[in-house]
C-alpha positions, -999 to +999 in steps of 0.1 A: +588-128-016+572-098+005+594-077+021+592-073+056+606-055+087+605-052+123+597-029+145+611-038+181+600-030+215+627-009+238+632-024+271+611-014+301+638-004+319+650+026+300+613+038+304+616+046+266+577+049+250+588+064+218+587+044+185+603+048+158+572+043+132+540+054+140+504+039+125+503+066+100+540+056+090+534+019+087+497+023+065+519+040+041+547+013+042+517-014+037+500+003+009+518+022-008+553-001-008+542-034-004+561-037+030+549-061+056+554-047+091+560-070+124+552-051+155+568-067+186+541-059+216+552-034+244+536-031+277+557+009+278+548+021+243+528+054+241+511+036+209+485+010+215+494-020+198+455-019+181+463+014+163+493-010+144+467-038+133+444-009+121+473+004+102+482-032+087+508-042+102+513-076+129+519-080+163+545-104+166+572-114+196+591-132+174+609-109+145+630-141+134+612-135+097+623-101+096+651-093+079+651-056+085+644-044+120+643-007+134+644+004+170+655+033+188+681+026+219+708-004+224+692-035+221+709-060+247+736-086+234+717-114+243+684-103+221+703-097+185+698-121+159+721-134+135+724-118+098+700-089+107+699-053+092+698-032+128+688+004+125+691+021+160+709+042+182+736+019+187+759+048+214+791+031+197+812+056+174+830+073+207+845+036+218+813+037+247+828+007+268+790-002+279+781-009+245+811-027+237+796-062+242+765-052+223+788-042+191+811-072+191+778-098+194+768-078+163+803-088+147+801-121+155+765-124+140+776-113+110+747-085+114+747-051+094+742-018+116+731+013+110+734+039+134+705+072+136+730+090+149+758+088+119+730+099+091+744+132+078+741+153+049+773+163+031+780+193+056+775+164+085+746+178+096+721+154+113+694+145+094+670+120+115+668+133+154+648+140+182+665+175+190+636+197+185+615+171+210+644+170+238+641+208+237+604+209+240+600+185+265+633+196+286+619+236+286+584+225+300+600+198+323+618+235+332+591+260+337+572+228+356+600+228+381+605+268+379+565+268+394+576+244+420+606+256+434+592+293+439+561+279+456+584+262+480+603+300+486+569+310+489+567+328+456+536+329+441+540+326+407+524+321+373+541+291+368+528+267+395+500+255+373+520+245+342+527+206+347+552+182+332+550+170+296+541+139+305+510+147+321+498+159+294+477+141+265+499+160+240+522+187+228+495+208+216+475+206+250+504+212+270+515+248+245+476+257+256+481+252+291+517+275+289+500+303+267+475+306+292+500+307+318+517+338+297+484+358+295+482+355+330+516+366+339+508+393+309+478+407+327+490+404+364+532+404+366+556+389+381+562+397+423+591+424+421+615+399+440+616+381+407+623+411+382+640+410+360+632+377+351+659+360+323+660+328+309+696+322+291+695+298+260+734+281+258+730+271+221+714+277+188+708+244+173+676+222+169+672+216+206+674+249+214+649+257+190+630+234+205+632+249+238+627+284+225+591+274+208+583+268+241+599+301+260+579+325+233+542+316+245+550+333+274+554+375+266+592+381+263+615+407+251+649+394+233+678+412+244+718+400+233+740+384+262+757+422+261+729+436+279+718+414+305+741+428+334+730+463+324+693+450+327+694+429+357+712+459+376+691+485+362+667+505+386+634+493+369+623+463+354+591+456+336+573+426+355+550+418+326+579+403+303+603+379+306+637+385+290+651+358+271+692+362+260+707+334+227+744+325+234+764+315+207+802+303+208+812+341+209+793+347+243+804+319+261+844+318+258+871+338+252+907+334+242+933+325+266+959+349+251+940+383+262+955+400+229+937+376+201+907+375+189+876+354+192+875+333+155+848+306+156+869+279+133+901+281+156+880+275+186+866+245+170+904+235+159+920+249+188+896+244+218+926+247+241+934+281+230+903+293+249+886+294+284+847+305+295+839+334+301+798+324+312+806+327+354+800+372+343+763+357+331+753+335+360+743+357+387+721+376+362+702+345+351+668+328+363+668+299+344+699+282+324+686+265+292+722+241+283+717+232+249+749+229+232+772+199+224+799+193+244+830+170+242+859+172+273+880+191+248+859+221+257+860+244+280+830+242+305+800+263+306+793+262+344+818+246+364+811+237+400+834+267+417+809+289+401+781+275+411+794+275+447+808+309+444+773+324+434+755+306+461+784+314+487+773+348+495+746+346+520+716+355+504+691+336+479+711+344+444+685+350+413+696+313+398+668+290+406+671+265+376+691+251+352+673+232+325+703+207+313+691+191+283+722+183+264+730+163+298+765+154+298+776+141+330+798+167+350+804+180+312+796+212+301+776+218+336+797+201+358+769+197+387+749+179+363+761+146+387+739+125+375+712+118+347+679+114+358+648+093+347+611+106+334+600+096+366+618+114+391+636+140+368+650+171+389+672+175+422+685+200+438+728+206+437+738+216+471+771+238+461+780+232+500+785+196+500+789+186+469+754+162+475+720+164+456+688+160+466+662+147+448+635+173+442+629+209+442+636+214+477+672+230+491+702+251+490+711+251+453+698+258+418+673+228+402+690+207+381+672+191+351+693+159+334+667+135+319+684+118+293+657+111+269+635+138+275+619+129+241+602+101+253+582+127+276+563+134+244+562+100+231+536+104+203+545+138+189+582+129+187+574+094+173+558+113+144+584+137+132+611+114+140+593+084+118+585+115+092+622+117+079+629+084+088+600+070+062+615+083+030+648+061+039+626+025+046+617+018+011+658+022+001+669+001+032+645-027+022+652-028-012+689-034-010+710-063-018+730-067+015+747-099-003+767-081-023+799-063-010+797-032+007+811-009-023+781-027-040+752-016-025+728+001-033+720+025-002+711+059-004+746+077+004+732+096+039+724+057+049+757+041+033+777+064+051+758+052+088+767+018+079+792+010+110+789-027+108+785-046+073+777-085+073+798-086+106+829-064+096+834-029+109+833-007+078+864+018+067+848+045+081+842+030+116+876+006+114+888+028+138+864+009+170+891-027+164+904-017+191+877-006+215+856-044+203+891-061+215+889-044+249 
């Protein structure tokens, strides 16, 4: 018998046009591995269903015959089938109680899940993501918004042309559009009001990587988180760079106990032990680029008594935007408030009153909280994304998910994102019995 798998359309609502195969992907699984491919039809997705057929594969509703089926966010409880192989984002292995219902139907269909989330290499490093995307998209979301807002001061700027990643065809038009935008500020400056100009990076990983590729078609001059006071208070600024300042763990907090010593394992251990020092930072900054992970054991980046204190003072501080792609609600930037859709995907933080305003437009920095700023890119991220995630199909399909769970052969990245096996929480996830009970 042919093996087959699905490939499942998201739900309109999320506004989710990524895939997680694209043509190219699928040909390969066709030819080359003897796979047939279902295609459920999508009135959202960025990839016409045609390009599919061309690519071999069919366009089904019904993935009843698959046994395999990939996706990319929660599916809803009432669209699972029984005795499936899911592979999605499944937003389950922190107890998420809005997923709860989802997980147990899963139980109770005896399915098998596999989250994207929990493939790791032996260090526990991610190996299939989208972080490189979400920082792409979320730093030209930024730069968008950055144009905007200082055309609304009344700042002409040579931002105000650079539009949002979705209105562009594609990653590589829209890098064309910003590196024309850098020869222009290059050749002309920035007004003096604006000088110096720094964008602060919170984070090191993929998605601030991401955001960087971005930040260095414009002309810019790295300095270290040291400097930045002694450059934003200096008597002269050059107006045809833009300074751009890394924070690492280091930078960002400090021990409680004024007599220890930053050590980057006993914060990680010992969160408690230290507080954030980023409030010295803020008034020097343009534009706040959050990229880090954050859990509530943490100390915050921004908190909302800074952001009140900076604004406090009377006068137009140099903070215009922060660029929140990590997005954790009132997390690591506490007047992150709320996440916000590709459609309408900045507001405004009033420090004041607490309130936000959707748009560019107020008293208070920009805040930027899409939560799958990926999608803003659906095509390009689609493609690296199904990239890594290709070399894994062949080994899903080909497993024996009859046997017992110590029997089968997955590859051990994939065996150890097995959360749900024939309808029985593995060991390693055993731990969400009592979250499913809730």
């Amino acid at each position: 018998m042919t093996p087959c798998i699905g490939i499942r359309h998201e739900d309109e609502k999320l506004l989710e046009r990524r895939a997680p195969l694209t043509p190219e992907q699928v040909r390969t699984l066709t030819e080359d591995h003897a796979i047939d491919v279902q295609v459920q039809p999508s009135n959202i997705r960025a990839i016409a269903e045609q390009e599919y057929v061309q690519a071999g594969a069919k366009i089904s509703e019904d993935l009843s015959a698959c046994p395999v089926i990939f996706g990319l966010k929660e599916i809803p409880a009432q669209d699972l089938l029984s005795d499936k192989v899911y592979i999605f984002f499944s937003h389950t292995i922190k107890g998420q109680s809005y997923n709860m219902e989802m997980l147990n139907r899963i139980l109770q269909l005896g399915c098998t899940l596999i989250d994207y989330e929990t493939i790791t290499d032996p260090d526990g490093r991610r190996l299939i993501f989208f972080g490189r995307h979400a920082g792409l998209a979320g730093m030209i979301e930024t730069l968008s918004a950055l144009g905007k807002r200082l055309s609304w001061e009344g700042i002409h700027n040579p931002f105000e042309k650079i539009r949002r990643p979705a209105e562009y065809p594609d990653l590589a038009t829209a890098k064309a559009k910003i590196a024309r935008a850098g020869r222009k500020l290059a050749a002309k400056g920035l007004p003096q009001s604006l000088t110096p100009m720094i964008f602060g990076f919170a984070g090191y990983g993929h998605v601030s990587r991401g955001a960087q590729e971005i930040f260095e078609l414009l002309p810019f001059q790295e300095i270290d988180p040291s400097e930045i006071a002694e450059i934003a208070e200096g008597p002269e600024h050059f107006t045809d760079v833009i300074y751009m300042a890394v924070f690492k763990e280091e930078h960002m907090v400090e021990p409680v106990n004024p007599g220890d010593h930053f050590d980057l394992q006993d914060y990680y251990d010992h969160p408690q032990k230290y507080r954030s020092k980023f409030a010295a930072y803020l008034p020097h900054l343009t534009v706040l680029m959050n990229c880090i992970y954050w859990d509530e054991q943490y100390p915050r980046l921004v908190t909302k008594s800074d952001v009140q204190r900076l604004y406090g003072q009377g006068t137009q501080p140099r903070l215009r935007i922060i660029g929140d792609i990590s997005c954790d609600i009132e997390g690591s930037i506490e007047c992150t408030v709320r996440a916000t859709h590709s459609d309408n995907p900045i507001y405004v933080y009033e420090p004041a009153t607490g309130q936000i305003l959707d748009g560019y437009e107020g008293q208070g920095p920009v805040i930027l909280a899409v939560s799958n700023l990926p999608t803003e890119l659906p095509r390009d991220s689609s493609r690296e994304f199904g990239r890594i995630l290709l070399s894994y199909v062949p080994q899903i399909v080909g497993a024996d998910f009859s046997v017992a769970f110590e029997q089968c052969q997955l590859p051990p990245a994939i065996k150890k994102a097995v959360i749900v096996y024939n309808g029985k929480l593995t060991e390693r996830y055993r731990y969400l019995e009592e979250y499913v009970e809730k």
